[in-house]
C-alpha positions in Angstrom: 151.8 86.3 47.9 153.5 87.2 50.7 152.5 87.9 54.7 154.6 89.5 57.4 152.9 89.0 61.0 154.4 90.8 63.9 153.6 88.9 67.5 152.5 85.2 66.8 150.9 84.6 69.9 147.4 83.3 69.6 146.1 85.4 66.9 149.2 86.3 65.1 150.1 82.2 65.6 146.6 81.6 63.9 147.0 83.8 61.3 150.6 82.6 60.3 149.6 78.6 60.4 146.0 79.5 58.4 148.3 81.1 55.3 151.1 78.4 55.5 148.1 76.2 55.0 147.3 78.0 52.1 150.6 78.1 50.4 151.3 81.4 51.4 154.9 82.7 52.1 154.6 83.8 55.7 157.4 85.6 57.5 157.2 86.4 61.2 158.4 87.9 64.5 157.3 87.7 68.2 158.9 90.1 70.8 159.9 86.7 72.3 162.7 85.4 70.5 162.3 81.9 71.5 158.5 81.9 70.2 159.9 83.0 66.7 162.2 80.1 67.2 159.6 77.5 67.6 157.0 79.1 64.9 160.2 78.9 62.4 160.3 75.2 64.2 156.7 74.4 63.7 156.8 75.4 60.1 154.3 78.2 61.1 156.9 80.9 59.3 159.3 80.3 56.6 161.6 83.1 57.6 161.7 85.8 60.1 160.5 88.9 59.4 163.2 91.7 59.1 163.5 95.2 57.7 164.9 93.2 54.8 162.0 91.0 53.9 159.8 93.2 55.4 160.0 95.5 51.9 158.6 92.0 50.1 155.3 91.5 51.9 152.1 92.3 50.1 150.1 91.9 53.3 151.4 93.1 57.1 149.0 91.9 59.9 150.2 93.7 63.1 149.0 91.6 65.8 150.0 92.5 69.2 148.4 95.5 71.7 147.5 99.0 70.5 150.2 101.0 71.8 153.0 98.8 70.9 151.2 98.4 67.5 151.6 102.3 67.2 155.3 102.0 68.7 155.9 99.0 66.0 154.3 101.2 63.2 156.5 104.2 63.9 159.6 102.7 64.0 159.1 100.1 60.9 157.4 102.6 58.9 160.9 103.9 57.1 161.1 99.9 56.0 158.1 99.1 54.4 157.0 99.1 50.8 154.9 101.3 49.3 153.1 98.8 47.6 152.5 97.0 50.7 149.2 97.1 53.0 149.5 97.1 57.0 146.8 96.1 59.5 146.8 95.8 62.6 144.3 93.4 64.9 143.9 94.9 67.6 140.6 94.8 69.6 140.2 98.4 70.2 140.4 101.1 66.8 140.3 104.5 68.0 143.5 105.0 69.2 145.8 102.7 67.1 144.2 104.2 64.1 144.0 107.7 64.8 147.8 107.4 65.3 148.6 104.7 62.3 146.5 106.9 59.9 148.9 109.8 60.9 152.0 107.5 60.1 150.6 106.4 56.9 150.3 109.6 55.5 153.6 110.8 56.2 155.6 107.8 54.9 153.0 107.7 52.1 152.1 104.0 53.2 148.3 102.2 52.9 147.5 101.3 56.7 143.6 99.8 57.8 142.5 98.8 61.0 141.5 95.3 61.7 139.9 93.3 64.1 139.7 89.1 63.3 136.7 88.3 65.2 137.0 84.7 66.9 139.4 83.9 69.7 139.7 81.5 72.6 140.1 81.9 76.3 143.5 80.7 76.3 146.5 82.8 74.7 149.9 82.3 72.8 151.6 80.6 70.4 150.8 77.1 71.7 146.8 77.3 71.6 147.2 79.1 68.0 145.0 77.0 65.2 145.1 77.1 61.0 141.4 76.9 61.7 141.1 79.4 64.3 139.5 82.1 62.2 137.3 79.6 59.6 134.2 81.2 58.6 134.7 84.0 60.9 134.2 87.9 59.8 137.4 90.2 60.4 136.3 93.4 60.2 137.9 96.4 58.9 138.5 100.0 59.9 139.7 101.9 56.6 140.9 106.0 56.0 138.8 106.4 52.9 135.7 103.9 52.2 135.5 104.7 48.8 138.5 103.1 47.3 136.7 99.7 45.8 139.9 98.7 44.0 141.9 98.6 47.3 139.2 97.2 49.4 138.7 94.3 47.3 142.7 93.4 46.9 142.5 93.8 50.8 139.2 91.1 51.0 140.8 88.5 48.4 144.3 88.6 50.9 142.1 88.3 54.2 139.9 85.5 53.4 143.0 83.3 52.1 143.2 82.2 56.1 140.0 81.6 56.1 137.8 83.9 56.8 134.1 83.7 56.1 132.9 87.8 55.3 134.3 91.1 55.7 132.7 94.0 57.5 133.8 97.5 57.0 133.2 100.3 59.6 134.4 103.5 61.8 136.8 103.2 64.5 133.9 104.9 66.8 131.1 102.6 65.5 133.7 99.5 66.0 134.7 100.3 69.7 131.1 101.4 70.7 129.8 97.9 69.2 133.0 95.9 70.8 132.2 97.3 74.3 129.1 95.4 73.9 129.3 92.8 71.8 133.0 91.4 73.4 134.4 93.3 76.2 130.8 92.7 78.5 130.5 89.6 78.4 134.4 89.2 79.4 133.4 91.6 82.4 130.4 90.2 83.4 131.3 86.8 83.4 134.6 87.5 85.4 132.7 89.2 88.3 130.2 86.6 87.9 132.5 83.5 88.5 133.8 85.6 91.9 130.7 84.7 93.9 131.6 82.4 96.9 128.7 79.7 95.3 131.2 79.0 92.7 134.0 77.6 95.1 130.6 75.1 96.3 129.6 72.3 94.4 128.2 74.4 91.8 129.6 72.2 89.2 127.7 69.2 90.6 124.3 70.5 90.0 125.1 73.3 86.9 123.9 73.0 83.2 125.5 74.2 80.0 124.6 77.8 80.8 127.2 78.2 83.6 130.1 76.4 81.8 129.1 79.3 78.5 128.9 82.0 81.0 131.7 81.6 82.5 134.4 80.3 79.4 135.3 84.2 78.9 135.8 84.5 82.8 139.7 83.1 82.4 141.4 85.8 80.5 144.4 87.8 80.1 144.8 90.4 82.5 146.9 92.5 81.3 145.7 92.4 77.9 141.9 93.2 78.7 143.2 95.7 80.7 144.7 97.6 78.3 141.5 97.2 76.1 138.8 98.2 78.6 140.9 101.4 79.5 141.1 102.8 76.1 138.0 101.9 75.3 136.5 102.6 79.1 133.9 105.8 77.4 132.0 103.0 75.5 132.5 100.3 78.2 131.2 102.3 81.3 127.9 103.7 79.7 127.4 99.9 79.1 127.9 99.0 82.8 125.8 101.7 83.5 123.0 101.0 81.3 122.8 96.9 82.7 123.4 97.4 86.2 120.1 99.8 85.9 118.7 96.7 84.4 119.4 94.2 86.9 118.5 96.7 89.5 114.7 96.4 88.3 115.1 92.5 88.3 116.1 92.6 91.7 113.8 95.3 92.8 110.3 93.3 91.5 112.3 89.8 93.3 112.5 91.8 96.9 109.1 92.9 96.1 107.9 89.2 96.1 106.6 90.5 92.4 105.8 87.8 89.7 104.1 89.7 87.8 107.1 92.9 87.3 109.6 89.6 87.0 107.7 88.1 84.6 107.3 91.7 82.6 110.8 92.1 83.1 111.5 88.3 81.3 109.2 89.0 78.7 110.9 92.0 77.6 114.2 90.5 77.6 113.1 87.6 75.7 111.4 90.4 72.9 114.7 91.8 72.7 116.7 88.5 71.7 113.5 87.4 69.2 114.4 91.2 67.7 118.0 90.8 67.6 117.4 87.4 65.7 115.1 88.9 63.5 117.6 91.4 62.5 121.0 89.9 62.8 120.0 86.3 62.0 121.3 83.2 64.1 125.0 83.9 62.8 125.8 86.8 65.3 129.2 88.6 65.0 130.9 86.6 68.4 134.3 88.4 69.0 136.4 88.1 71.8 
């Protein structure tokens, strides 16, 4: 078998070291020449990728930001097998796949959406891992959900790095669960670590909960910014929804009202015992 990745920063650097480790031929590129140079270094990529090679790869993963992934698929399109599948992984579907869909069609290609759910708060080829993505779901966003045969050719070359289960979905379904699922808790805990406590001894007298809640808080600007703005329908209704929330919280603690607080708590804590109930203890944690 044989993998082309295009952008081998962290994810794209994850994905290329998990199939090396699994005796996979991996060729590679990174808009960053010197990055390709060090993967080839590493021994994270046996070649790079090129519209020669390209043409050999059973499996593409396109792993860099929607609208280059678009711009990447458009151009390289002409180059790639027929035979050969192309995902891409990034964290927002709508957009890259209404487009890639469109590209597929025309240059008779087989293209799905992706998304690798797991991740860390620092990016790039340096703080990529073969072990990044163990046991994790990727999920994926095809045209047609009613090709078995393709889907499970597509599941047998994804969980060769590693991968613990595959979800399939809509690009609709995917971005309105990613708003809440990945893109709030990035949000909330970067406004939450701007409060002038934090810059106090805060560490001195803080438990585990502040050190979770604010791990997502360091991020990639650019990046997330690019995500939250094509995805800003889905994200904004979910701002809406829990700043109404906190609202009552803070409305029953100027109130000097236990008993609303303690409704309030009670409720929350129903919520989590019915997410557990349904989703079990191994939530879907992307970032």
């Amino acid at each position: 078998m044989k993998v082309g990745i295009v952008g081998l920063g962290l994810i794209g650097g994850s994905l290329a070291k998990a199939y090396k480790d699994a005796d996979v031929t991996v060729f590679g590129i990174d808009k960053d020449d010197l990055v390709t140079q060090f993967a080839l270094m590493a021994e994270a990529i046996d070649e790079r990728l090129d519209d020669n090679n390209m043409k050999e790869c059973d499996l593409i993963l396109v792993a860099i930001n929607p609208v280059d992934a678009v711009k990447w698929f458009r151009e390289k399109a002409p180059q790639i097998g027929k035979a050969t599948i192309v995902i891409d992984c990034c964290g927002t579907k709508r957009t890259v796949c209404r487009a890639c869909f469109e590209i597929a069609d025309e240059y008779g290609l087989t293209f799905m959406g992706g998304h690798p759910m797991a991740g860390k708060e620092r990016g790039g080829f340096k703080h990529s891992s073969a072990g990044l993505f163990r046991n994790a779901p990727f999920i994926l966003v095809p045209k047609h959900h009613d090709d078995m045969e393709l889907m499970c050719r597509v599941k047998e070359m994804i969980m060769l790095a590693g991968f613990g289960r595959i979800g399939i979905t809509t690009s609709e379904e995917h971005d309105k669960v990613i708003a809440f699922t990945s893109q709030m808790p990035h949000i909330i805990s970067n406004g939450f670590i701007k409060s002038e406590t934090a810059l106090d001894d805060s560490q001195m007298i803080s438990a585990g909960s502040y050190q979770d809640f604010t791990r997502v808080a360091y991020l990639d600007e650019k990046m997330w910014t690019q995500l939250f703005m094509e995805n800003r329908d889905f994200l904004s209704a979910e701002i809406r929804g829990l700043i109404g929330r906190l609202t009552r919280y803070e409305e029953a603690l100027e109130a000097d009202d236990p008993d609303r607080l303690m409704k309030l708590l009670a409720e929350g804590k129903a919520c989590k015992t019915a997410v557990l109930k349904k989703c079990g203890p191994q939530q879907i944690n992307g970032e």
